[in-house]
N, C-alpha and C positions, 0 to 999 in steps of 0.2 A: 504493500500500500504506500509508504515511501517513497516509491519511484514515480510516483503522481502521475500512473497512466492505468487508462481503464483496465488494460490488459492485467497486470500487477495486482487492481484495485480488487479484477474479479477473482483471480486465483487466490488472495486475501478474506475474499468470501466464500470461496467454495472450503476453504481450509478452516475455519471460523463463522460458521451461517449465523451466529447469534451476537458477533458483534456490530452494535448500529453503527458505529464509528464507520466502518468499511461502506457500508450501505450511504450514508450522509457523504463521505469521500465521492463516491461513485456517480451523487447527484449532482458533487458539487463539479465533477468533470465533462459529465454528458450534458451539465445544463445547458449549454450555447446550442449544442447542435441536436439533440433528442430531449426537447421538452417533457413529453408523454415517458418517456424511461428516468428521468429525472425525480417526475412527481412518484412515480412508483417506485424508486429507492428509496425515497423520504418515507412513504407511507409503512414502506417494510424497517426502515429506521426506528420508526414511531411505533410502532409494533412492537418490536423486539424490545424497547429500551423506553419503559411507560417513564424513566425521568430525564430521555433524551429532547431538552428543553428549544434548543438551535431545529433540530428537525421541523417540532410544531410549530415553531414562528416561522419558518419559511412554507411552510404548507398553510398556514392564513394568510403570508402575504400573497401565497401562489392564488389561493383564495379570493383572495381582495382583487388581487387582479383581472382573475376570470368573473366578477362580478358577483359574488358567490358572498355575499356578507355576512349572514348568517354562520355560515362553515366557516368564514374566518375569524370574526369573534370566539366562536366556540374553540380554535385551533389556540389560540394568543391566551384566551382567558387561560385554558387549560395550564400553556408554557407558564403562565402568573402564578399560578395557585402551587405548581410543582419545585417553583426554582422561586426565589423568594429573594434573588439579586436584583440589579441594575438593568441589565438586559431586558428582558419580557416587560419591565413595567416603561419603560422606554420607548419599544416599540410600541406599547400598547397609546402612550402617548400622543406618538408620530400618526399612529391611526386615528386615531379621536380626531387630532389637528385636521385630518385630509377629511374627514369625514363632516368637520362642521360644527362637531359638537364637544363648546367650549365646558361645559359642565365635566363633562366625564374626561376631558383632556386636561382640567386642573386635579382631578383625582388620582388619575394616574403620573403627572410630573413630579405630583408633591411627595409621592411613593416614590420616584425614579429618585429625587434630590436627596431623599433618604439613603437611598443606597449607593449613592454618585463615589465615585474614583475616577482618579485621574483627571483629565479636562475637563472644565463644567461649560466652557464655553459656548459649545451647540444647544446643550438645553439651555441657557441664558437668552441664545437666541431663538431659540424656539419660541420659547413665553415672551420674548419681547415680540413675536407674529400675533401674539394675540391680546399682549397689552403692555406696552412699556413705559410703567409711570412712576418707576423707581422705588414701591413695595414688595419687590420678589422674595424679600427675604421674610416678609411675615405672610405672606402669599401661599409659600409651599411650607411654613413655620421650617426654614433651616436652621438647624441649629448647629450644627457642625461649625468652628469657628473658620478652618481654610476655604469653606464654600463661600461664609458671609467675605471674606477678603475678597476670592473671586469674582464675587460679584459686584462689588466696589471696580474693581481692576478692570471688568466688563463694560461698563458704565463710562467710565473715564475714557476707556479705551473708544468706545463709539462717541466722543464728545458731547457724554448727556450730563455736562457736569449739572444743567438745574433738576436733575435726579435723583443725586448723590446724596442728599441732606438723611432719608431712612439708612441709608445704608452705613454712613458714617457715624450715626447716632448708633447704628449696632456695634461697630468697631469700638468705637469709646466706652461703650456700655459694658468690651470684651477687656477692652486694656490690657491687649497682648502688647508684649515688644517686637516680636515679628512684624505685629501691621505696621508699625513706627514709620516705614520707611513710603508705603501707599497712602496712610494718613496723610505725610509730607509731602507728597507728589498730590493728593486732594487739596489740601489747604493753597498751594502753588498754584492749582488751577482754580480755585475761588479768585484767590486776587487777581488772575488773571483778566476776571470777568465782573470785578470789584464787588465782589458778596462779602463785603470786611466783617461782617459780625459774624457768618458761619466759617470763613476762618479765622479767624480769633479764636472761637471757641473750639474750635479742634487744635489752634495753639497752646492755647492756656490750661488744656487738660494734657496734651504733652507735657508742661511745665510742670503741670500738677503732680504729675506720674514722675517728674524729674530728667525726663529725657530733652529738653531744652532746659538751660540755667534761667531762664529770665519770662513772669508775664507781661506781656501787653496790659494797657489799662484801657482797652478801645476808646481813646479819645477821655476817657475820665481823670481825673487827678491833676497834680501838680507836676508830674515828670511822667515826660508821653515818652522819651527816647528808651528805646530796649537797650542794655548794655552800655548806659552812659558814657562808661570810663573803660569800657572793654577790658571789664575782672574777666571773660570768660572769651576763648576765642569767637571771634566773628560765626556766625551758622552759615551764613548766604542763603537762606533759604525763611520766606516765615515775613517773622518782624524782625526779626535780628538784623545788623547789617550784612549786608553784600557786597564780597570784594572782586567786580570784576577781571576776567583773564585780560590784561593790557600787558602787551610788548613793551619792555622796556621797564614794568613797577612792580616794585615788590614789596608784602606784608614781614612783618614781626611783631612780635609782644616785646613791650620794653620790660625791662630786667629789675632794675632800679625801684618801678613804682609800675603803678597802673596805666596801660597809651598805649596804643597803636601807632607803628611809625609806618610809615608809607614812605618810599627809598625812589627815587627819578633817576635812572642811569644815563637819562641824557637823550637815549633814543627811543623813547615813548611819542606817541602820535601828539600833535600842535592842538588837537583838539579831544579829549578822553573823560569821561568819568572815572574818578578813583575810587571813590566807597558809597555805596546807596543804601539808606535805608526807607520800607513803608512805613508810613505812622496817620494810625487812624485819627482822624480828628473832629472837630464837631463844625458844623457849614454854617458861613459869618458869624464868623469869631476871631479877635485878633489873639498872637502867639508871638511867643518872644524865641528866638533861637541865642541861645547864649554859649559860648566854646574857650576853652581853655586850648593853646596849643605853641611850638616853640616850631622855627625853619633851621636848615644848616645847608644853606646853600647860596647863598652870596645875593650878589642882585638880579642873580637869575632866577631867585623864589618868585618874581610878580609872578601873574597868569592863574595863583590857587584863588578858588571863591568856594561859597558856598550857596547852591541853587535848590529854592525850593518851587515845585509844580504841585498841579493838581494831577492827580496821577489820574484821573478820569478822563477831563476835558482836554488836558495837557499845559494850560495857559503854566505861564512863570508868573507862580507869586510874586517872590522876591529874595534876590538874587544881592550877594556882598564878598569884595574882597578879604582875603588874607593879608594883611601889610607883614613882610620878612620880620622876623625878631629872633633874634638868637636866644633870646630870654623866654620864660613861660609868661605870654603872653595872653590876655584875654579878647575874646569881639564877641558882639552882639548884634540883630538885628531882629527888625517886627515883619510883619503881614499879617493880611484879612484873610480869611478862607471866604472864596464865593459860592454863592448857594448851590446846595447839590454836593458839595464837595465831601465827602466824609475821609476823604484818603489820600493823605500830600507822600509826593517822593521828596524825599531830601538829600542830596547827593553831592560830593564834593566833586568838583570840576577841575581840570586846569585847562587852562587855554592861554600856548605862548604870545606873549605879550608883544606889539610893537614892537622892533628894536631891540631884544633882546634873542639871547639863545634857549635853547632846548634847557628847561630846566634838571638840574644834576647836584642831585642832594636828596634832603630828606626832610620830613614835615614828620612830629608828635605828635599825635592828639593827645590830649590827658583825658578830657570830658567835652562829652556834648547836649546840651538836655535846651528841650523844646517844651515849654509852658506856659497856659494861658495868660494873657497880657492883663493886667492890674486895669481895674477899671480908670476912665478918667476923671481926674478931681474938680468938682465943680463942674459940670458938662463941659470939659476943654475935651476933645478929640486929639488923642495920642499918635503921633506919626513916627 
């Protein structure tokens, strides 16, 4: 039977008439070219071997096919009730779908999800043929915690991130460290699409679980910047800051005290961002940006600023120089957020200056913290 030819297949059976395996082999050989000798190997498969489960599902779909739907139900139900896997409650799924009838096709998936291995992603998309509204996991009640990730991973992967909101509330609710990393890749594509409050909230239960050092205050409190003074390396991912990949600049942690040093070897691009963070905030309202920070680079430091947007709209709030200081220096400045805005980018630029070369050195940050602006005294408007 190994030699995967009829001839073999049948000498197989005549030496062994009671194994179905040979019988099922046999159909599975003559089935392109002797339909009718096919179905009558199965049948004699099905016979000899009342829990040969593969034979019955193929004789209901042989069934379904010749139009015969009764016999093929009866074939499939049979393989269901004897074999108590993945398989039979699957196809029996696949059938319901072709058939129309959505009732008895969620009875049957939510049995197949129970007994799911390996890829879930064809039954994911199965049930999204027939309703894809990002409840699948209390749909088929999975409770398996790899399935509830996969179907996160599904979701994301077909770009239904406004679906993802059930599925991430199951992930949280699991607070594995596995999902840590699809959590991260959800939250990423939240802001992507500026849903700041439902990532937040799957930030700050990382935070909570301790797998980020720092929460977000989504726009509430006195100190919006995550990682002020950079106690913890940068994340790049989140609210944390972001050290983009630029030619030519390079991070460190200073030694001495708490700062980030950002290093210019000269041949970095005339126009780059060097460190971005998001920071939710609340739409018109004014904010103070205040920065502690020291240069080591002569008078080719002009060119550093620091630019704030509305990460929505895109406009520049408002945008300020770095003046060189060889000393720990401080700067500050203000802006409005305008309406709608809930989520500014804040990001340090450089852009060579007039006149001057490719900057070649190095900038400290010590601190940076963005906080709501102190009302004005006497109705004087603060600029």
């Amino acid at each position: 039977m190994r030699q995967e030819t009829v001839a073999g297949t049948e000498e197989a059976i005549a030496l062994t008439p009671d194994q179905s395996e040979c019988y099922a082999r046999l159909a599975w050989l003559v089935s392109g070219d002797d339909p009718p000798r096919a179905k009558a190997a199965l049948l004699r498969a099905a016979a000899v071997n009342p829990w040969d489960t593969r034979s019955r599902i193929e004789l209901g779909l042989l069934a379904e096919a010749e139009g015969d739907d009764v016999t093929s139900r009866q074939y499939l139900l049979h393989a269901a009730e004897a074999d108590r896997l993945f398989l039979p409650r699957w196809t029996l799924a696949n059938y319901y779908f072709r058939r129309g009838d959505t009732a008895q096709f969620w009875v049957w998936a939510k049995q197949a999800s129970a007994m799911l291995y390996g890829d879930a992603q064809p039954l994911f998309r199965l049930c999204g043929r027939v309703a894809e509204d990002g409840n699948l996991i209390d749909r088929l009640q999975i409770h398996n915690p790899e399935v509830r990730a996969a179907y996160l991973s599904y979701l994301l992967g077909q770009n239904r991130v406004d679906l993802i909101g059930p599925a991430v509330h199951r992930l949280l609710e699991q607070n594995r460290e596995p999902d840590a990393p699809l959590l991260q890749r959800a939250c990423e594509r939240l802001l992507e699409v500026k849903r700041v409050d439902e990532a937040a909230a799957i930030w700050n239960r990382q935070a909570d679980a301790g797998r980020v050092p720092f929460r977000t205050p989504v726009g509430n409190g006195e100190q919006l910047v995550v990682n002020e003074s950079f106690a913890a390396p940068p994340a790049s991912w989140g609210f944390d800051w972001r050290l983009p990949v630029v030619e030519g600049v390079g991070f460190s942690r200073e030694d001495e005290s708490r700062g980030l040093r950002v290093t210019f070897s000269g041949s970095e691009p005339e126009d780059c961002e060097t460190l971005v963070q998001l920071v939710p905030l609340r739409n018109q309202a004014r904010y103070e940006l205040s920065f502690v920070y020291r240069t080591r680079a002569g008078a080719s430091a002009k060119g550093l600023s620091w630019r704030v947007t509305d990460a929505v709209g895109g406009a520049v709030l408002k945008e300020g120089a770095l003046s060189p200081s060889d000393a720990d220096a401080a700067g500050q400045l203000s802006f409005e957020t305008p309406a709608e805005c809930r989520l500014a980018r804040l990001a340090l630029r450089y852009r060579r200056a007039p006149g001057t070369t490719r900057l070649e050195g190095f900038l400290v940050l010590r601190s940076v913290a963005l906080k709501p602006a102190q009302p004005p005294i006497d109705g004087a408007r603060v600029r």
